[in-house]
N, CA, C and O atoms as CSV, one atom per row, in Angstrom:
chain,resi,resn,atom,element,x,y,z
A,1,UNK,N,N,0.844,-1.183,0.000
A,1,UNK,CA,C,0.000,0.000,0.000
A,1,UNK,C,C,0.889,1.245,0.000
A,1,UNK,O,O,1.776,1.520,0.807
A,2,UNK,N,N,0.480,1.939,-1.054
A,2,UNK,CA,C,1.635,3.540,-0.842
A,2,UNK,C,C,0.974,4.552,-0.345
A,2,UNK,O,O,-0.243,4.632,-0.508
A,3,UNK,N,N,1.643,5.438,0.307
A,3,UNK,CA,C,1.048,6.115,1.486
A,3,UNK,C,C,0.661,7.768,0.961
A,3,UNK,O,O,1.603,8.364,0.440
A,4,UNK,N,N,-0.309,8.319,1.043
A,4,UNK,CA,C,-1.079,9.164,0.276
A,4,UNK,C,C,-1.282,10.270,0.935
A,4,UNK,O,O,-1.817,10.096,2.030
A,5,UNK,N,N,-0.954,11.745,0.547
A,5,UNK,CA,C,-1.058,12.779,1.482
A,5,UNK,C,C,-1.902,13.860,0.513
A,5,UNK,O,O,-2.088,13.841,-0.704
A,6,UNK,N,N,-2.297,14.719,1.446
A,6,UNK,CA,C,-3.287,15.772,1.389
A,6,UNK,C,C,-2.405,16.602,0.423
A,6,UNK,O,O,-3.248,17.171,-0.272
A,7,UNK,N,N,-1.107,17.017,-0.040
A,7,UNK,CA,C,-0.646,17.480,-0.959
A,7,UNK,C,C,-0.691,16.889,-2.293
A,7,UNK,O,O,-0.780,17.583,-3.306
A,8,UNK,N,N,-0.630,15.603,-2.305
A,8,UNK,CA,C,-0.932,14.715,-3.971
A,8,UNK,C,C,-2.071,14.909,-4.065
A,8,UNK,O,O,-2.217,14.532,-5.228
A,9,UNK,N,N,-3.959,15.500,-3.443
A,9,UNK,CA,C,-4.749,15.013,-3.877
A,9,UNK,C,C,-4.761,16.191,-5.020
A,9,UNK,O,O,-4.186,17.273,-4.901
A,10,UNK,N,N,-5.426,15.820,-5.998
A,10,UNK,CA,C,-5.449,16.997,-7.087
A,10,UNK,C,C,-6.081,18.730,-6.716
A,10,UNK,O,O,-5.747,19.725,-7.360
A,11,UNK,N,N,-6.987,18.725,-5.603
A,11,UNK,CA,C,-7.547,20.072,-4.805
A,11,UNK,C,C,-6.505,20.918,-4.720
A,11,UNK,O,O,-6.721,22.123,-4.842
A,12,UNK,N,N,-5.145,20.415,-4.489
A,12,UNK,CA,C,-4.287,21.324,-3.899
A,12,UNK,C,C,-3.344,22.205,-5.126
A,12,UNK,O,O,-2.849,23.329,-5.047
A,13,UNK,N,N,-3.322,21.123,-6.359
A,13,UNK,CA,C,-3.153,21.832,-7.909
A,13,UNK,C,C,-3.524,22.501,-8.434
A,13,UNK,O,O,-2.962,23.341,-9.137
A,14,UNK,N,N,-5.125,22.229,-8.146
A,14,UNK,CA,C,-6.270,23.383,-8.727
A,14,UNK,C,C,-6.362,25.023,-8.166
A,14,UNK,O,O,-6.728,25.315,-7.028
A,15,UNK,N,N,-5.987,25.921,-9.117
A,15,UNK,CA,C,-5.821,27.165,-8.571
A,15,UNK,C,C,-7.358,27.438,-8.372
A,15,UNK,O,O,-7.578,27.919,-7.261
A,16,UNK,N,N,-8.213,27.305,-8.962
A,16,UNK,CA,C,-9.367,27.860,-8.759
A,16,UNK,C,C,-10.040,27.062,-7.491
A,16,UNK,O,O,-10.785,27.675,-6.726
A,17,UNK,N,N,-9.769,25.767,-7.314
A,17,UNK,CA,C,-9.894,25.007,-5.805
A,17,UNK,C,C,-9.720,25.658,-4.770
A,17,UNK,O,O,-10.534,26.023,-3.921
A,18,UNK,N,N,-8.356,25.838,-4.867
A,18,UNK,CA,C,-7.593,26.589,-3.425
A,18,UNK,C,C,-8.095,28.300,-3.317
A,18,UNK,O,O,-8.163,29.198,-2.477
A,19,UNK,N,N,-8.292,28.131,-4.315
A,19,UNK,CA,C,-8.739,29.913,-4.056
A,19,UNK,C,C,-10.398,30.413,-3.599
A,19,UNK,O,O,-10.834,31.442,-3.082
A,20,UNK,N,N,-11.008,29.209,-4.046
A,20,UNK,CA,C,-12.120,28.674,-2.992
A,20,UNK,C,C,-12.397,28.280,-1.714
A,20,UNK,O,O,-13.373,28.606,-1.038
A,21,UNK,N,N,-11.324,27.429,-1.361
A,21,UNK,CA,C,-10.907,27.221,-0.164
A,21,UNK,C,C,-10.534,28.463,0.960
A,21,UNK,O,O,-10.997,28.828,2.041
A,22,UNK,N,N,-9.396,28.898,0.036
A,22,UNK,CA,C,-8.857,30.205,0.621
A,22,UNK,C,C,-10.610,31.275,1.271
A,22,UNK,O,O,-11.288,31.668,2.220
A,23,UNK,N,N,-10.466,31.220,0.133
A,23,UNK,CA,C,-12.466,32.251,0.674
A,23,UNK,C,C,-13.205,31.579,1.490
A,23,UNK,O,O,-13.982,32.231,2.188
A,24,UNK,N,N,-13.179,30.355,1.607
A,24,UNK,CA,C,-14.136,29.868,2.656
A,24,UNK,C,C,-13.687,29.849,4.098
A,24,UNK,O,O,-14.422,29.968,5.078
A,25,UNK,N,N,-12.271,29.670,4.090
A,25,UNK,CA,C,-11.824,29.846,5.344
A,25,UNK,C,C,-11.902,31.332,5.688
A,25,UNK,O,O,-12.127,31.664,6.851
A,26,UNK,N,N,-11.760,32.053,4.923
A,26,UNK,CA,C,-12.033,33.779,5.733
A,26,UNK,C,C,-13.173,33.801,5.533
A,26,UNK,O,O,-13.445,34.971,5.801
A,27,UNK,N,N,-14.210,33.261,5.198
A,27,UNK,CA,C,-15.583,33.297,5.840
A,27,UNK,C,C,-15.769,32.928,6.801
A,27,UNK,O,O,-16.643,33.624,7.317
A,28,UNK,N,N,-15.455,32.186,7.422
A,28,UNK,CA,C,-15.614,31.123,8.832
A,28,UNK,C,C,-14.164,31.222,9.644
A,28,UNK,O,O,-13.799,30.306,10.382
A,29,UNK,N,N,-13.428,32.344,9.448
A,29,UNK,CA,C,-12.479,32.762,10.486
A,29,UNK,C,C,-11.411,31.419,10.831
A,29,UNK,O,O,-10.682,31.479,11.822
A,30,UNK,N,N,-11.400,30.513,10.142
A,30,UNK,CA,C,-10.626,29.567,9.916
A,30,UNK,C,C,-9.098,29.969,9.459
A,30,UNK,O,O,-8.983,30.642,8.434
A,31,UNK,N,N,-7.966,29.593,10.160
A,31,UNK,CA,C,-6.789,29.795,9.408
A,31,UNK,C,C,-6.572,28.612,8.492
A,31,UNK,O,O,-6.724,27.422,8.768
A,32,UNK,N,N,-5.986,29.445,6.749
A,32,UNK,CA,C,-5.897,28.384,5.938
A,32,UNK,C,C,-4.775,27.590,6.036
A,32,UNK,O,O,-4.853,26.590,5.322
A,33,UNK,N,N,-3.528,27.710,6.818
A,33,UNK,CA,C,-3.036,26.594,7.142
A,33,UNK,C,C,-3.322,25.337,7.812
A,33,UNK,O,O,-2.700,24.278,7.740
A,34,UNK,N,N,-4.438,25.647,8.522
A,34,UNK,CA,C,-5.044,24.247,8.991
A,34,UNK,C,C,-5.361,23.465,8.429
A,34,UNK,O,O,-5.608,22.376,8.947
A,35,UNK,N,N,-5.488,23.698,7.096
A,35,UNK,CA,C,-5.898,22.539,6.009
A,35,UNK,C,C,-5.006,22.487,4.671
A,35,UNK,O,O,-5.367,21.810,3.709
A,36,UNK,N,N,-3.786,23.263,4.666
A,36,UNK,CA,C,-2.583,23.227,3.740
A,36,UNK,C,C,-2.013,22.216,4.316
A,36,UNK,O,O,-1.818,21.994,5.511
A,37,UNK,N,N,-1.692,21.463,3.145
A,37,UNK,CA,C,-0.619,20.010,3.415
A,37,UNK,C,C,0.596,20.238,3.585
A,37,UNK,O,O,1.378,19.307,3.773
C-alpha cells in the first residue's frame, strides 16, 4: 500500500480550488493553514 497525502490530492493543484478554499476559510475565520498540506 503507498502512502497518500493531502498534498498529492489533485484540490491542492487546482488554482481555482484553493482559491475557494482560501475564501471559505475567511468566511468562517478559519486559518488556511489548517488545512494546507
Amino acid at each position: 500500500m503507498t502512502d497518500v497525502f493531502l498534498g498529492d490530492l489533485p484540490l491542492w493543484s487546482d488554482i481555482d480550488a484553493r482559491a475557494l478554499l482560501e475564501e471559505l476559510c475567511a468566511k468562517h475565520c478559519v486559518p488556511f493553514d489548517v488545512l494546507e498540506p
